[in-house]
Structure formats: structure tokens, C-alpha cells
C-alpha positions, 0 to 999 in steps of 0.5 A: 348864343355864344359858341365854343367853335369859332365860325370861319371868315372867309378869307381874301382869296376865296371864291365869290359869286359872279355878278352875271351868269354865262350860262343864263345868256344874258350878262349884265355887262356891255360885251362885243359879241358877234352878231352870230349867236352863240351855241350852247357849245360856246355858252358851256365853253365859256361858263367852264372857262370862266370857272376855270379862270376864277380857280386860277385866280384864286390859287395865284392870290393864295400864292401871292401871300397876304394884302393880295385881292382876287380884284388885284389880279383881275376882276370878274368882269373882265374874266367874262369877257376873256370867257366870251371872247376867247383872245388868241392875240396878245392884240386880242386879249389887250382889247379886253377891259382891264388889261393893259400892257 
């Protein structure tokens, strides 16, 4: 039925769901990990860190302006990866997929 008020789109920039969760321990993504297993120390390090990432993303692209994708800055695979791996080189952070120089 038509309505007076108008539903919202969301817009280019907004948060969208993960593929994979870094909290369930099982992410859908060929990741290098150690062979030590995580804590849940490091799993919550990188869930909240992923949260983090995605937060910045979005407000980098709010600040770009129009035409500027969440993908175009980076994807969500690979703020997993930097989530999991936690680089502290820029070498480090060059091995991750979808970094480039």
C-alpha cells in the first residue's frame, strides 16, 4: 500500500553484513593461521577489530563523497584478514590479499 513516508535506501557507505564471522571460529576464507590455535582472547581481539575496521571504513567513504564504495577502499575479506593476522610491518600488512603498494 502506498505510504506518506518514504522508506530510506540504504546508502553506498553503510555497514553490510560479513560473509564470515570472527567470533564463530570458522571463517569461509583460505586464511594463514598459525598452527597454534587461537584464544578467545585473540578470537574477541579480532572480532572487535574487524568492527572497528568496518566503523572506519564506513566514515573514510562518508568523507570521500559520492561515487566512493565501502569495496573501493577495502573489501571485507581482506579487513579479516588484517583482523586475524594483526600485521605490524608494513611487509606484514603487504602479504595480506588486497593490499598492494
Amino acid at each position: 500500500f502506498p505510504s506518506s513516508v518514504k522508506a530510506s535506501k540504504p546508502g553506498k557507505c553503510d555497514i553490510t553484513p560479513a560473509k564470515g564471522s570472527l567470533t564463530s571460529g570458522k571463517l569461509n576464507l583460505p586464511i594463514d593461521i598459525p598452527d597454534q590455535p587461537q584464544t578467545e582472547v585473540d578470537v574477541n581481539l579480532a572480532a572487535n577489530l574487524y568492527t572497528a575496521l568496518r566503523m572506519l571504513r564506513t566514515a573514510l567513504c562518508r568523507e570521500a563523497g559520492e561515487g566512493v564504495m565501502a569495496y573501493h577502499i577495502f573489501g571485507n575479506a581482506t579487513l579479516q584478514q588484517i583482523s586475524k593476522r594483526l600485521p605490524r610491518t608494513k611487509e606484514e600488512l603487504l602479504d595480506i590479499n588486497g593490499i598492494s603498494k
